[in-house]
C-alpha positions as CSV (number, residue, x, y, z in Angstrom):
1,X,8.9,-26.6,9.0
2,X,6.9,-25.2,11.9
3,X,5.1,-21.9,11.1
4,X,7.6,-20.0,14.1
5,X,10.5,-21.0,11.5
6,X,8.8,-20.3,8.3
7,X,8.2,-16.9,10.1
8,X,11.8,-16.5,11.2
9,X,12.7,-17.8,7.4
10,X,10.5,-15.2,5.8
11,X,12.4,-12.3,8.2
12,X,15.9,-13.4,7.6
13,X,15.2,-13.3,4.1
14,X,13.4,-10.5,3.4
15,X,16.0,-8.5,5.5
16,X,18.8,-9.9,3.0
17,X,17.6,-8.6,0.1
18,X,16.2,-5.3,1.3
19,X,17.9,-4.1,4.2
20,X,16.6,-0.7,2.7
21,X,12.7,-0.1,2.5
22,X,12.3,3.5,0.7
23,X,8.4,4.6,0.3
24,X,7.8,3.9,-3.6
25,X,5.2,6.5,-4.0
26,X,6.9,10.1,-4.2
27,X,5.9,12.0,-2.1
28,X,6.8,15.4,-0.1
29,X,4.3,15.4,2.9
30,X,1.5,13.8,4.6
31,X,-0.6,15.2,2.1
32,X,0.5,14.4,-1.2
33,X,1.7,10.8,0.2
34,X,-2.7,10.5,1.0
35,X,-3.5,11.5,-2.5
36,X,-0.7,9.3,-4.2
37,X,-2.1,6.5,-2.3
38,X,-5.5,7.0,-3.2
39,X,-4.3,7.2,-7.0
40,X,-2.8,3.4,-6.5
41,X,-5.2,1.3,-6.2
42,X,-5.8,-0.7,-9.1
43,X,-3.0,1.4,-10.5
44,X,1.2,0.7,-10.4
45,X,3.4,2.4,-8.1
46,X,5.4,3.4,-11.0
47,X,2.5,5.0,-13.5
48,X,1.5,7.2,-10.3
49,X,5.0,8.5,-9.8
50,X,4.3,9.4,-13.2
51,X,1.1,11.6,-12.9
52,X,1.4,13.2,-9.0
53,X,4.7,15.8,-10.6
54,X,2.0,17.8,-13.1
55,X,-1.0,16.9,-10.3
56,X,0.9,18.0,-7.3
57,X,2.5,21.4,-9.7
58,X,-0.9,22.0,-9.9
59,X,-2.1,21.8,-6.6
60,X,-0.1,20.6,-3.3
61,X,-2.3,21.1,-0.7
62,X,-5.7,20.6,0.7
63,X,-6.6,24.7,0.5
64,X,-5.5,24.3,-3.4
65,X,-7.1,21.4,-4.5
66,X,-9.7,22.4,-3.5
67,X,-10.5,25.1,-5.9
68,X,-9.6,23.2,-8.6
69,X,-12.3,21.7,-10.5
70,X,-13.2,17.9,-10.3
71,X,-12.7,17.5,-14.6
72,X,-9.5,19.5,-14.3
73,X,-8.1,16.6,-11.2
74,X,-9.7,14.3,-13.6
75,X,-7.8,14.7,-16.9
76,X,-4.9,15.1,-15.1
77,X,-4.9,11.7,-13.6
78,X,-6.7,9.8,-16.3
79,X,-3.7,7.8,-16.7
80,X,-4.3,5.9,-13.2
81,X,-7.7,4.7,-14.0
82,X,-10.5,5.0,-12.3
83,X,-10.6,8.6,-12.9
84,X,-13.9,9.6,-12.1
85,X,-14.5,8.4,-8.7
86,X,-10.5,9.4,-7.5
87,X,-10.7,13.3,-9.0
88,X,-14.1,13.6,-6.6
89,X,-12.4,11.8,-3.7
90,X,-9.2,14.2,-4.1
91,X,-12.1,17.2,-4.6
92,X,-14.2,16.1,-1.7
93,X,-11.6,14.7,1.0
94,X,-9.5,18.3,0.5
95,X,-12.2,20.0,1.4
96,X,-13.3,18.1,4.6
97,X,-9.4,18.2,5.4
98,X,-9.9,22.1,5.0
99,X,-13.3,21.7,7.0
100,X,-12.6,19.4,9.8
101,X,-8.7,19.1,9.9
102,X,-7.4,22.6,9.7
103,X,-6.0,21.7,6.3
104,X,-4.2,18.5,7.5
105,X,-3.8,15.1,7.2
106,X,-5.3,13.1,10.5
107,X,-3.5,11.0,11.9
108,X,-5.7,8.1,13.2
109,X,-7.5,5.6,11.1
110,X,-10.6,6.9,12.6
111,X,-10.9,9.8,10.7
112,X,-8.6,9.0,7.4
113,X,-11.2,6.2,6.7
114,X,-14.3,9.2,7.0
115,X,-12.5,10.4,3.9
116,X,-13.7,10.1,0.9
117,X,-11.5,7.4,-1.2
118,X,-10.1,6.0,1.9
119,X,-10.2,2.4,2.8
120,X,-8.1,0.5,5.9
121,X,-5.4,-0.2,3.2
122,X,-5.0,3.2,1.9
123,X,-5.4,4.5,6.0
124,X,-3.3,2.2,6.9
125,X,0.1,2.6,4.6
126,X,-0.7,6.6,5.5
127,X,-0.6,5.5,8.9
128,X,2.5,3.6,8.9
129,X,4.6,5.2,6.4
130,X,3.5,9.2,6.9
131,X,2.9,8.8,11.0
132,X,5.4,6.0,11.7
133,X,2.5,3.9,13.8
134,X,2.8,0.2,13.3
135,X,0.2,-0.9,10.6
136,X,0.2,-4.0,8.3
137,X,-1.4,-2.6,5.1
138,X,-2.4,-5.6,3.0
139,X,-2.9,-5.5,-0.7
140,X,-3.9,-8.0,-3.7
141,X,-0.6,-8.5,-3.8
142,X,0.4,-9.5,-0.3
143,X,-2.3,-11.2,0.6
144,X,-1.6,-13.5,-3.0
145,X,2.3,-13.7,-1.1
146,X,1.1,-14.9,2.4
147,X,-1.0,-17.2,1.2
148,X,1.3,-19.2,-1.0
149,X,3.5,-18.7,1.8
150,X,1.6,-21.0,4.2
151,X,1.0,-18.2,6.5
152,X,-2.3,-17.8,6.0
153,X,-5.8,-19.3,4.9
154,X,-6.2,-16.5,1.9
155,X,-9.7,-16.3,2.5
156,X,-9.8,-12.4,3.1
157,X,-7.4,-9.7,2.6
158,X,-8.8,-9.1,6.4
159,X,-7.8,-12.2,7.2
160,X,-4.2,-12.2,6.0
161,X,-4.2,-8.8,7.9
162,X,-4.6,-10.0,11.1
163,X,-2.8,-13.8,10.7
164,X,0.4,-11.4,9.6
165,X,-0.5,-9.2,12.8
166,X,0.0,-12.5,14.9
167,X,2.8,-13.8,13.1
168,X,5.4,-10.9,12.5
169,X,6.6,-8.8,15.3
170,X,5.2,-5.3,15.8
171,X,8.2,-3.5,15.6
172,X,8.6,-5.1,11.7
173,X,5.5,-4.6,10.4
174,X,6.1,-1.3,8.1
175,X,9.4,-2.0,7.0
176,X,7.9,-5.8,6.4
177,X,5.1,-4.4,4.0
178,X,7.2,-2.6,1.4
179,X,9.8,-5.6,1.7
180,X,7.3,-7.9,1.1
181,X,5.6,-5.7,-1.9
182,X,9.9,-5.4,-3.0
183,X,10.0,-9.2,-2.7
184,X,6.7,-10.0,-4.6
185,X,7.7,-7.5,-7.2
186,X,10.7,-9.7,-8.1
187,X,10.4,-12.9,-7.3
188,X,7.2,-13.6,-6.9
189,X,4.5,-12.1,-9.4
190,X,0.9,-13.4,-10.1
191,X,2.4,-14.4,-13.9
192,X,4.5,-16.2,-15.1
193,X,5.5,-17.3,-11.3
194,X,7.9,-20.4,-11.1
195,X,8.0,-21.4,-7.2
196,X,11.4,-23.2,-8.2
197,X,13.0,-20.2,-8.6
198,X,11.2,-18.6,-6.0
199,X,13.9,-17.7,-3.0
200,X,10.9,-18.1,-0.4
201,X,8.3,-20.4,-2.5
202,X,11.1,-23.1,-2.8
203,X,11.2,-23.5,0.9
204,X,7.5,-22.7,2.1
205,X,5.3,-22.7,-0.8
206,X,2.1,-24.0,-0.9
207,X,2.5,-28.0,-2.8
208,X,0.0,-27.2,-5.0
209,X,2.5,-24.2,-6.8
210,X,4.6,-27.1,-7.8
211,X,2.1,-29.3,-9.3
């Protein structure tokens, strides 16, 4: 299969199962969308939806977070991990929001990744999913999906960023992210993974998953 079809495969496919994409972080603004995605990484979707209700009841905006202090952000979010370094991100970047941004979220990837806490991936699913630009924000997870896939090399998350930048049309690529996230989720997790029962890895996985 040439990598157009696998392409067009992946596509048709994806858009079966989830014609529907909803954001899984909770979120009510720009804002608190920013500081659940800082609070993911390394962390699941579903244990931050379970600390951002008493966070964000604490402190919903830039101008409140602010005065909060960094041990009271961290206990509160203890549960995500990482706990340290996130409470002085969400601490610091409010501040610079309150300094810089009149109290709101930017909405180029300049300026989200001068924020504390920030990287391309977290910029760019803020970017895509608060700001509706077209972004490709590739995680562990994705980038593990693309490879087996045959779509890409998997030698660098930036790689995979910019091979899925090539391959998928522009006009797909947020609603392809969380499908593919919704997809690997599923079907396809790092362990146990069977690519036989894989709806995707049965047609374009790598040979070695069936060895």
């Amino acid at each position: 299969m040439k990598k157009s079809e696998k392409v067009e495969f992946v596509i048709e496919k994806l858009e079966a199962l989830y014609p529907e994409t909803p954001i899984p972080l909770d979120h009510t603004d720009e804002y608190t969308l920013l500081i659940a995605v800082l609070l993911s990484a390394q962390c699941t979707d579903e244990r931050v939806n379970q600390v951002t209700p008493k966070l964000f009841a604490t402190a919903n905006k830039p101008e409140q977070m602010a005065d909060i202090e960094v041990d009271a952000i961290r206990q509160i979010i203890r549960p995500c991990g990482l706990s340290p370094q996130k409470s002085k991100a969400i601490s610091n970047l409010s501040k610079i929001l309150i300094e810089q941004h009149e109290g709101k979220v930017p909405n180029n990837f300049n300026d989200l990744e001068a924020l504390p806490g920030v990287g391309h991936k977290t910029a760019s699913v803020v970017m895509a999913q608060a700001f509706g630009y077209p972004a490709f924000p590739v995680d562990t997870h994705i980038h593990r999906l693309i490879y087996r896939w045959t779509l890409s090399t998997g030698k660098s998350v930036e790689k995979t960023e910019k091979d899925c930048k090539r391959l998928f049309p522009e006009s797909l690529w947020n609603k392809l992210h969380l499908q593919i996230i919704f997809f690997g989720r599923e079907y396809c997790k790092a362990r146990p993974h069977d690519p036989r029962t894989c709806p995707i890895c049965t047609k374009i996985g790598r040979a070695e998953l069936f060895k």
